[in-house]
C-alpha positions as CSV (number, residue, x, y, z in Angstrom):
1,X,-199.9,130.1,97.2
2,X,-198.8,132.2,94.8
3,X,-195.6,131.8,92.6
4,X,-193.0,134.2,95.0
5,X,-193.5,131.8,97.6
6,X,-193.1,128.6,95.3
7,X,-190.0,129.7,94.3
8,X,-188.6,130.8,97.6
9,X,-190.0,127.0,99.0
10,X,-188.0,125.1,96.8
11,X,-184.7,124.0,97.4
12,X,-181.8,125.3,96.0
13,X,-179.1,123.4,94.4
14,X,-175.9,123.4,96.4
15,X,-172.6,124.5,94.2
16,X,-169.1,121.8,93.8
17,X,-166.2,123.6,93.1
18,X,-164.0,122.0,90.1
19,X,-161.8,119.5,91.6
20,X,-158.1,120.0,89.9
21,X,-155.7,117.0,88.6
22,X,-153.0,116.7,90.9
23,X,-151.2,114.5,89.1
24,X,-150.6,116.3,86.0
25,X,-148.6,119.0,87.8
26,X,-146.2,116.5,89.6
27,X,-145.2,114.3,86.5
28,X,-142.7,117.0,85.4
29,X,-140.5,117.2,88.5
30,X,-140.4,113.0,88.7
31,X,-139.1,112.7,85.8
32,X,-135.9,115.1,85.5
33,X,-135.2,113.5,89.3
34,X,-134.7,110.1,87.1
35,X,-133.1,111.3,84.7
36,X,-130.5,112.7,86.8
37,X,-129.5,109.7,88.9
38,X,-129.4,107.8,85.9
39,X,-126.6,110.4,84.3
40,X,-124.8,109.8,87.7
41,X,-125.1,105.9,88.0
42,X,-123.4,106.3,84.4
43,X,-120.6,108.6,85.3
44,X,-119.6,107.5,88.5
45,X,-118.5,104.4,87.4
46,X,-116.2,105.4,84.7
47,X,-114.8,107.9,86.8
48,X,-113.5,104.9,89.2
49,X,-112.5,103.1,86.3
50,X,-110.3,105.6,85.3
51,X,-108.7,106.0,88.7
52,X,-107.9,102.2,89.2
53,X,-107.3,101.7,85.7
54,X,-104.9,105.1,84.9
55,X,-103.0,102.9,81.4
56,X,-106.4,102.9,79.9
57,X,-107.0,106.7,80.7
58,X,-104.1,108.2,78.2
59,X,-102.9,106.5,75.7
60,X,-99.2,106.0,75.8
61,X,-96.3,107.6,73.9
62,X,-94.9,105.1,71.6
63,X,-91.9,107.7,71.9
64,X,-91.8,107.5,75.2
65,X,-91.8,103.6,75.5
66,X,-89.2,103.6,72.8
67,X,-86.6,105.7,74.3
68,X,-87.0,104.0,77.8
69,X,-86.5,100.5,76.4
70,X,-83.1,102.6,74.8
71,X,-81.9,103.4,78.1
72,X,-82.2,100.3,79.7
73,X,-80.7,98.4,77.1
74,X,-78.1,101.1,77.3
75,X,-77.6,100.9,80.9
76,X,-77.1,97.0,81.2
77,X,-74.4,95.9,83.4
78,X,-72.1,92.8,83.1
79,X,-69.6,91.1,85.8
80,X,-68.2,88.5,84.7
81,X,-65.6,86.0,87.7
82,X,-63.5,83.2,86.9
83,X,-64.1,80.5,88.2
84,X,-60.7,79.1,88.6
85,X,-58.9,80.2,92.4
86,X,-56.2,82.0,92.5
87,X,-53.6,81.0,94.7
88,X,-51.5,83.3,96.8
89,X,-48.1,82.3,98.6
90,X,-46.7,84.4,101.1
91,X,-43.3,83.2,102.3
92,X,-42.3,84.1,105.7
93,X,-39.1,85.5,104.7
94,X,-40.6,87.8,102.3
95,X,-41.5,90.8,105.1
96,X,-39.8,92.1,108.4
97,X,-40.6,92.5,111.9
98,X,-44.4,93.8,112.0
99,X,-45.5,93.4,115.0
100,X,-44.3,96.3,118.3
101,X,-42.6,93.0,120.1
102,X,-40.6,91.7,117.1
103,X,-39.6,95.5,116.3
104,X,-38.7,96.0,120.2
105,X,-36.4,92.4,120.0
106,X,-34.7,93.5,116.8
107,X,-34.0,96.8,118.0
108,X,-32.4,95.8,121.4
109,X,-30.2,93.4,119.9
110,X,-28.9,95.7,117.7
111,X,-28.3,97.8,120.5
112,X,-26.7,95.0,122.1
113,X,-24.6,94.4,119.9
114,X,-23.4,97.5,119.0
115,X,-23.1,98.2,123.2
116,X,-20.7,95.2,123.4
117,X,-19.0,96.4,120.7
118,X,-18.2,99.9,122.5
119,X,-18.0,98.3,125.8
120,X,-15.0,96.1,124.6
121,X,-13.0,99.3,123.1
122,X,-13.5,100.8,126.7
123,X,-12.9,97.4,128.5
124,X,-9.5,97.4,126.8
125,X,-9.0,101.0,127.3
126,X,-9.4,101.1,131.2
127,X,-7.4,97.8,132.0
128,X,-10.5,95.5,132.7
129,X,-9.2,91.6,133.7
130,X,-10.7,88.8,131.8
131,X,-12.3,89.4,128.3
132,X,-14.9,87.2,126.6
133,X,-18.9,87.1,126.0
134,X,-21.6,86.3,129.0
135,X,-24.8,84.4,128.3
136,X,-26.2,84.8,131.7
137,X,-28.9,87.2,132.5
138,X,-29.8,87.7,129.2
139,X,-27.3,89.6,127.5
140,X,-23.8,89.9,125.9
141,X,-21.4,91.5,128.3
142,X,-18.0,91.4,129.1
143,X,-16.8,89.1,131.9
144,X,-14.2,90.9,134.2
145,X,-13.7,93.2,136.8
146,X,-12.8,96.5,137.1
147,X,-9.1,97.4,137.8
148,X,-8.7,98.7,141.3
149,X,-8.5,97.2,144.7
150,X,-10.1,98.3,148.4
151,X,-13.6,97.1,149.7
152,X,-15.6,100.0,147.2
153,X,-15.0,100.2,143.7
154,X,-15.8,103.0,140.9
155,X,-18.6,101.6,139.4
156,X,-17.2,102.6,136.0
157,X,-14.6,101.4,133.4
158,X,-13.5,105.6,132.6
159,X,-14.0,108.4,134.4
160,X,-17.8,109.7,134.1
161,X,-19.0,113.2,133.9
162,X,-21.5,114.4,136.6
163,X,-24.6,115.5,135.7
164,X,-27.3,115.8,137.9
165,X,-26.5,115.2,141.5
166,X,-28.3,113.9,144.4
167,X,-30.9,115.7,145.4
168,X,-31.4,117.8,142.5
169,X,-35.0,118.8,140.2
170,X,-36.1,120.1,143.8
171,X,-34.9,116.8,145.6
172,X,-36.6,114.0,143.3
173,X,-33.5,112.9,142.1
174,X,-32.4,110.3,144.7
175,X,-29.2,109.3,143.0
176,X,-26.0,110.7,140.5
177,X,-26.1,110.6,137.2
178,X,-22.4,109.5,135.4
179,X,-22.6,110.8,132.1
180,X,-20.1,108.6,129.5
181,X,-20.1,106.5,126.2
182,X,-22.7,104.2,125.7
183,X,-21.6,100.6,125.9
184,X,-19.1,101.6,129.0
185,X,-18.7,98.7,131.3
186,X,-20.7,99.1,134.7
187,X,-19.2,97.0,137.8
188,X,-20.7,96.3,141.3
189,X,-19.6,98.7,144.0
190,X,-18.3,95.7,146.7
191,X,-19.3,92.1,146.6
192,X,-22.8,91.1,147.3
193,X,-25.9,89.2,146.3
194,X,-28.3,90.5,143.2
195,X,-31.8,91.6,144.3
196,X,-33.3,92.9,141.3
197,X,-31.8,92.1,137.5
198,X,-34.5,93.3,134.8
199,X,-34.9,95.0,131.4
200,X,-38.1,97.3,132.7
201,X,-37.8,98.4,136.1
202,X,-40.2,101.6,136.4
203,X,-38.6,104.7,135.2
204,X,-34.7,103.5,135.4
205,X,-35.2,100.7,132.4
206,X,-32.6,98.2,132.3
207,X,-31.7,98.0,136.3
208,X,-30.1,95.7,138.3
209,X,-29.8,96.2,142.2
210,X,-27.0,94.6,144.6
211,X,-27.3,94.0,148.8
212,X,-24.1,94.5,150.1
213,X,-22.7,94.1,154.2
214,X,-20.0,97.0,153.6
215,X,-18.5,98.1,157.6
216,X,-21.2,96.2,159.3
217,X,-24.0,98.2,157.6
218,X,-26.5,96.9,155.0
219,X,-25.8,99.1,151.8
220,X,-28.2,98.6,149.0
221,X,-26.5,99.9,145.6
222,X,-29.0,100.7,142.1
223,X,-27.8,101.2,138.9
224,X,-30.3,102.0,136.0
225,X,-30.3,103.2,132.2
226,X,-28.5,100.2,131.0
227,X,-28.6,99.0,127.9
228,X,-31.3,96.5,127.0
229,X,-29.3,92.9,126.8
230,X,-26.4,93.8,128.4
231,X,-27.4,92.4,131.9
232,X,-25.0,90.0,132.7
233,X,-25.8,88.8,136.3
234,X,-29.0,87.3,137.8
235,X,-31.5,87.5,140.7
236,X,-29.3,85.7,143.9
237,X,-26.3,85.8,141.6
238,X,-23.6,86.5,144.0
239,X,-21.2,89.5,142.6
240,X,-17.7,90.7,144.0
241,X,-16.5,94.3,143.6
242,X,-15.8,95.4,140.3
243,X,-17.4,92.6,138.6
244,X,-19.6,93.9,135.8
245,X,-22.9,93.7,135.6
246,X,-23.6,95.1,132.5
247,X,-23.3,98.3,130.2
248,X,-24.1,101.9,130.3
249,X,-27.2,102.8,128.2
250,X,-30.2,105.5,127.7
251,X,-33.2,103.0,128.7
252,X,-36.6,104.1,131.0
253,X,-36.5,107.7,132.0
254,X,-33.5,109.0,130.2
255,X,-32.4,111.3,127.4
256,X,-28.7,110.7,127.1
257,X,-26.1,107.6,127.5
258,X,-25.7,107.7,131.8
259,X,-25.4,105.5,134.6
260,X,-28.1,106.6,137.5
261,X,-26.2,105.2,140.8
262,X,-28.0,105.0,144.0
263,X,-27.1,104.5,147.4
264,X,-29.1,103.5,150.9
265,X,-27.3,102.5,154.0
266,X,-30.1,101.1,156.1
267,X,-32.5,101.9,153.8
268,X,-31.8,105.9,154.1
269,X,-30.5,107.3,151.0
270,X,-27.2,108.9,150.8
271,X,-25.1,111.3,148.1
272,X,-23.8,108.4,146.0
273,X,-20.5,110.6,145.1
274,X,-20.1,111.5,148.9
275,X,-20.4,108.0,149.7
276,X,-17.5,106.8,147.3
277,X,-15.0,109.1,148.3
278,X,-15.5,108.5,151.7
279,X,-14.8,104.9,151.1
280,X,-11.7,105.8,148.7
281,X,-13.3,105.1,145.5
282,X,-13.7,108.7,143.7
């Protein structure tokens, strides 16, 4: 054997690669990932501390606090009540009529009185019989009759104007309207019986109404606009012609001092006026 093919026999030593340290190269990034959640676990805190704790953030002006304190001091309110009750005495003679019902009493007496007043001047003026006050009914009028004689009288103690008639304002107007003084006497028509004697009867006001048998027919006879007080018969009150009833006035429905009379033989309606001259009594 020669020495090429003793060398070439032997075996040849295999070849390990350098083995690197992994280590070493990973240390570096480890250690800046600590020391950054460290810096955070540090931070974070004091940030929440001042949120929930915002006095201790800034310091406060002692200016600030000063002039605050001022204004409140400044703005202090007081009220000071006494103990001690004050009593208060109200006499009932120390006010008028407040109420609509005492004002509405107090002005119809006045009106009363000032009616019975005027109605006694034109008593005495047109010859009425009798003289005197009535506290029937509920009012002052004069007791009396109308001078005249016959069956039908002239309801009135003077001569009246005429102002609407009967039938009139297109035909609403179911009676006359006898336009005089306020306060002038008003007598019944013919004797009869009262029906109706009241300070508010729909639109005529102060009304009283009177049944009457007058030639065998029943004749129903309304007068309205009275004065309030001045009625001076009542309901089944039995009347005989010329008697008064009560006085001339402006109540309900009316503008001006009148007497509305109304007429209905047999429950028709007939021209008042027409009516008394037929029977001799205009």
């Amino acid at each position: 054997m020669n020495a090429r093919s003793t060398t070439a026999g032997a075996p040849s030593s295999p070849r390990v690669p350098a083995r690197t340290a992994p280590a070493a190269a990973k240390q570096g990034p480890a250690r800046k990932s600590f020391r950054s959640t460290a810096i955070v676990a540090l931070v974070v805190p004091g940030l929440f501390a001042t949120v929930a704790l915002p006095a201790y953030a800034v310091a406060p002006d002692a200016t600030t606090t000063e002039a605050t304190h001022s204004y409140a001091e400044q703005s202090a309110q007081t009220l000071v009540v006494s103990s001690a009750a004050q009593t208060l005495t109200v006499s009932r003679d120390a006010y008028g009529a407040t109420t609509p019902e005492e004002i509405a009493a107090k002005k119809a007496a006045e009106e009363a009185k000032k009616a019975a007043e005027a109605a006694a001047k034109a008593a005495k003026k047109a010859g009425l019989s009798g003289g005197g006050s009535s506290g029937s009914g509920g009012g002052s009028a004069i007791f009396g009759a109308i001078a005249g004689s016959g069956e039908v009288r002239y309801p009135l103690a003077v001569t009246a104007t005429i102002g609407d008639g009967f039938g009139s304002r297109g035909g609403a107007h179911n009676g006359v309207d006898m336009l005089c003084p306020g306060g002038t006497a008003i007598g019944a028509i013919a004797d009869g019986t009262v029906r109706i004697s009241t300070e508010s009867y729909f639109g005529y006001g102060v009304a009283v109404v009177i049944d009457h048998v007058i030639n065998g027919k029943t004749v129903s006879t309304l007068y309205g606009h009275m004065t309030y007080g001045t009625r001076s018969v009542q309901v089944g009150q039995k009347v005989t012609a010329g008697q008064i009833i009560g006085q001339v006035g402006s109540t309900g429905r009316s503008t001006a001092n009148h007497l509305h009379l109304e007429v209905k033989i047999n429950g028709s309606l007939v021209d008042p006026m027409a009516w008394l001259r037929a029977n001799g009594a205009a």
